[in-house]
N, C-alpha and C positions, 0 to 999 in steps of 0.2 A: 570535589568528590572524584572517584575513579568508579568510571561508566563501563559497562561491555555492552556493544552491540552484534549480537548474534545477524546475519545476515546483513554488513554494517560495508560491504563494498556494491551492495545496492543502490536504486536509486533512490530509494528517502534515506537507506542508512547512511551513505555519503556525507547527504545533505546535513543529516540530524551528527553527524561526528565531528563534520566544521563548526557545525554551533557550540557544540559542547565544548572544541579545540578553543575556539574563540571567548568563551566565556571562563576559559581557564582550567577548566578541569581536566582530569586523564583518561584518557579514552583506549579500551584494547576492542579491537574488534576480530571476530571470528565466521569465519566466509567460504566453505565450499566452492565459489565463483563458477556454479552450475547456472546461475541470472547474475550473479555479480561482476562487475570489471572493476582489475586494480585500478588501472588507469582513472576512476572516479575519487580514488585516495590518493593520487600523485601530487597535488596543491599540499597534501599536509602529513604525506607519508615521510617524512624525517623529523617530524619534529621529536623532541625528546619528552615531550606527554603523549606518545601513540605507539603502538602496537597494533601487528595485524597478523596472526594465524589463518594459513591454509588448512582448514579440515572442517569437520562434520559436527554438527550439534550431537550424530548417534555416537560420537566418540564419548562414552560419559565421562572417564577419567579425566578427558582433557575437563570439559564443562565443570565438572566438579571442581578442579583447580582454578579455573579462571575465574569463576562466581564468588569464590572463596576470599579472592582478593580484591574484589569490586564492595561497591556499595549501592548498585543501580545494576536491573538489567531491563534492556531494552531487546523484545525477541523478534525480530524482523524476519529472520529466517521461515522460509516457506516457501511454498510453489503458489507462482501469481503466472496470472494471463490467463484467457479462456482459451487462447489455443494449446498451450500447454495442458491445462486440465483437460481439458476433454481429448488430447490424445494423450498422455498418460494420468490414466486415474489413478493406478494403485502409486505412484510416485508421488501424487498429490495426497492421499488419504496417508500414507507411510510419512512423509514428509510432517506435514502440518499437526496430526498427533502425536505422532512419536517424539518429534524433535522439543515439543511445548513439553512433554510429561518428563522430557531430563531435564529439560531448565526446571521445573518447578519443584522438582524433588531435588535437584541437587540445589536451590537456594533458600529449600526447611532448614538448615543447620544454622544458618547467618541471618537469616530470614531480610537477605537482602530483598529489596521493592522491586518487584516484577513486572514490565510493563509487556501486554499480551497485544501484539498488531492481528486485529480482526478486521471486519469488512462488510460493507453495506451489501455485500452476497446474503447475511445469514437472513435478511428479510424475505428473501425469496420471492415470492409469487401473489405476495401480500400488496392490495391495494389502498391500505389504510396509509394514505401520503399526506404532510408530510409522514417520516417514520420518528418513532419515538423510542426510545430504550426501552422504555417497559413495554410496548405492545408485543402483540404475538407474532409469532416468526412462522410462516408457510411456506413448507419444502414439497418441491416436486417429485415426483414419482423416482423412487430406486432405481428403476431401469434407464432411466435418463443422467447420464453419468453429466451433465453437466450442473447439475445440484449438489457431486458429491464434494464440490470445492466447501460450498458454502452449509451441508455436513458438516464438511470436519472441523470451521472453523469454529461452528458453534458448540462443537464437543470441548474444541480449547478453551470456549468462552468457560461453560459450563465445569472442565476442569480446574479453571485457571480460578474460579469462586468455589469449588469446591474446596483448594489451598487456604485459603483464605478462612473459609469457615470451621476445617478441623484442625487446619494447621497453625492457623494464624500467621500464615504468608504473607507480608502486604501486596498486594495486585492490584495492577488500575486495566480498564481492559478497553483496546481504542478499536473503533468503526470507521473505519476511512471512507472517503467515498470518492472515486476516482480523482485519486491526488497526480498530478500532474506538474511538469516544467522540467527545466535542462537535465541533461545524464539519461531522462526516459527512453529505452526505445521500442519500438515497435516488433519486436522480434518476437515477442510470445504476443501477441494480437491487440495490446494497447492504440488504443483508437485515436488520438489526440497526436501522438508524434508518426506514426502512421500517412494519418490525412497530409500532415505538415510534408513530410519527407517526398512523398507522391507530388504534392503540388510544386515543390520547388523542385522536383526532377521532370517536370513535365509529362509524367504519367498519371489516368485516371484516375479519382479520389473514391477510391471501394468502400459504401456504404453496405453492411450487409442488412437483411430482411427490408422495408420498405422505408425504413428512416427514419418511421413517426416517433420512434421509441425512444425518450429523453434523456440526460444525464444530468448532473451536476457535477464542474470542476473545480478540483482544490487546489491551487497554489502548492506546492511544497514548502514553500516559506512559510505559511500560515501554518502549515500543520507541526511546521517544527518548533513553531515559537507556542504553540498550543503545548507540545510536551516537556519542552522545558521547564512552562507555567507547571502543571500536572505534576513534574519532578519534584516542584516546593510548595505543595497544597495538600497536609496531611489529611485534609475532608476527604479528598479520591480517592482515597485506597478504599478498594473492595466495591468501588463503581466501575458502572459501563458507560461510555460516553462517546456519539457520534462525534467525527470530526469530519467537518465539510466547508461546504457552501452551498446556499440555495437557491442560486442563478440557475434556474432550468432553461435546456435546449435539445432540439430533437438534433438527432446524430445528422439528420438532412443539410439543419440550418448551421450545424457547426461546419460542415464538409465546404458549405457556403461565405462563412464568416471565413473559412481560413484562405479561401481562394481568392476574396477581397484584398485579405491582410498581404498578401503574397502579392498578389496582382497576377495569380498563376491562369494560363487559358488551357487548363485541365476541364477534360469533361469530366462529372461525377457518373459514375456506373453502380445498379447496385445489386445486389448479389443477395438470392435465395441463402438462407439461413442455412436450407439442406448440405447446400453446395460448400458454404463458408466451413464448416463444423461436420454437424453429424445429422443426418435424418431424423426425425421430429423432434431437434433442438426446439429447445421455449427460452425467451427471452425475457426481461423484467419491460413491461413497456413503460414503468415509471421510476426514478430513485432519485429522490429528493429529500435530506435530512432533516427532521425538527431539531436545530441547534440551541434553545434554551434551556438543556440544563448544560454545556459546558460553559454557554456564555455567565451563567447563573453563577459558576464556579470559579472561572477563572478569568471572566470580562472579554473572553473569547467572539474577534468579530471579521472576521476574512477582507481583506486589505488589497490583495492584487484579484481581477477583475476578468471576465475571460477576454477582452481584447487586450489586456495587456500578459496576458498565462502565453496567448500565442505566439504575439511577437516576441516573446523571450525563447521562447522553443523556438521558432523562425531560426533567430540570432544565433543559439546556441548551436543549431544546427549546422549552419553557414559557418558557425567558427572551425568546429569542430571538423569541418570537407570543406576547406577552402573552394574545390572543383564547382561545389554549389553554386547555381547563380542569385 
């Protein structure tokens, strides 16, 4: 098949454009590189099944040509990280709806399969753990612009079914929940190559608010071999379906676990919420996925492990900055 990945010199889109390269099909991808590096497309930037445009999902003419001659779209494009969001919000709300509403209107004509990247933000504030697709979604107060991320993805969620239901779009819509490993960095507030990068520079591993607040990490490899399944499973179209893992850990003990793995003698320091972001920032103090219906669907079962997510990030790191120790 011929793929496009919108937002595809990312760090999953990278990863999800080798799998595709590898399995044979043709892949164009399209990349403002506002969070994207070429450089993450260099292994497979010549091949003669790839393609990569510099510009904008708001470009619609371009979008409307490219969808035109695909047969899959994969919409990665969007503003991720909490520190990006919460210093630019209207960039984040502009971004993440606007960019979803040209891909879906310009792929009613072909009615290419639209795959929508959402995110285990849209639960928000909800302690109903694990989380489930059908449960209910609790968003934070408007004037706390660090809700407006997980807002607007839930507008895409909800646009991305509404295609579907008058248009007869096919759409699958994915919940990630902090997918992590190599190409990740820590520039817009990513927590996992962050701690990593600190401990092997010998500077302190900055936990913010008190650390009790847990995550669950995804492999990238996992999440990609999920969408590939997803690609050849006509039962998903027109579903929502968490993609994770349900290895829970407080941000303390991960800050912990990487200093092991490193053998780094960084102190952990950790830092008011106020200080990190924005005055009465609120955090999720739980997010952990119920993964039975993709497993239900496509035998979906997460394979790398977090001591082994770290020392790949470690590794990848060290490759990547020789200087590293």
């Amino acid at each position: 098949m011929r793929v496009l990945i919108t937002g595809g010199a990312g760090f999953i889109g990278s990863h999800l454009c080798e799998a595709l390269l590898a399995a044979g099909h043709h892949v164009d991808v399209l990349d403002n590189l506002s969070t994207g590096r070429l450089e993450n497309l260099a292994a497979f930037r010549d091949s003669p099944r790839f393609t990569c445009t510099i510009d904008t999902v708001f470009n619609e003419s371009l979008v409307a040509a490219m969808i035109a001659r695909v047969d899959v779209v994969f919409h990665l494009a969007a503003a991720v990280g909490v520190k990006l969001i919460v210093q630019e919000p209207v960039h984040t709300i502009e971004t993440n709806v606007h960019g979803t509403e040209v891909v879906l209107r310009q792929a009613v004509p072909g009615r290419q399969l639209v795959f929508i990247a959402s995110t285990s933000e849209v639960y928000g504030k909800s302690t109903a753990v694990p989380f489930r697709e059908d449960a209910d979604l609790v968003m934070g107060s408007t004037t706390r612009h660090r809700w407006a991320y997980a807002c607007s993805k839930a507008l895409d969620e909800f646009l991305a079914l509404a295609y579907w239901k008058q248009h007869q779009l096919p759409v699958i819509v994915l919940r990630f929940f902090n997918t992590v490993g190599p190409r990740q960095t820590g520039q817009y507030g990513m927590v996992l190559p962050t701690l990593v990068r600190q401990a092997l520079t010998g500077a302190p591993l900055t936990v913010f608010g008190d650390g009790t607040q847990t995550r669950s990490f995804t492999y990238v490899g996992d999440v990609v071999w999920a969408l590939l399944q997803l690609m050849q499973t006509p039962s998903a179209v027109g579903q929502v379906f968490n993609v994770g893992n349900t290895g829970e850990i407080s941000i303390r003990h991960l800050a912990e676990r990487i200093l092991a793995i490193t053998g780094s003698p960084s102190p952990i320091v950790t830092i008011p919420y106020e200080e990190a972001y924005d005055p009465g920032f609120e955090d999720m103090p739980r997010r952990v996925p119920d993964l039975s219906k993709l497993t239900a669907a496509i035998g979906y079962q997460p394979k790398v492990q977090l001591n082994e997510i770290i020392q790949r990030v470690v590794d990848s790191q060290r490759e990547s900055e020789p200087a590293l120790p």
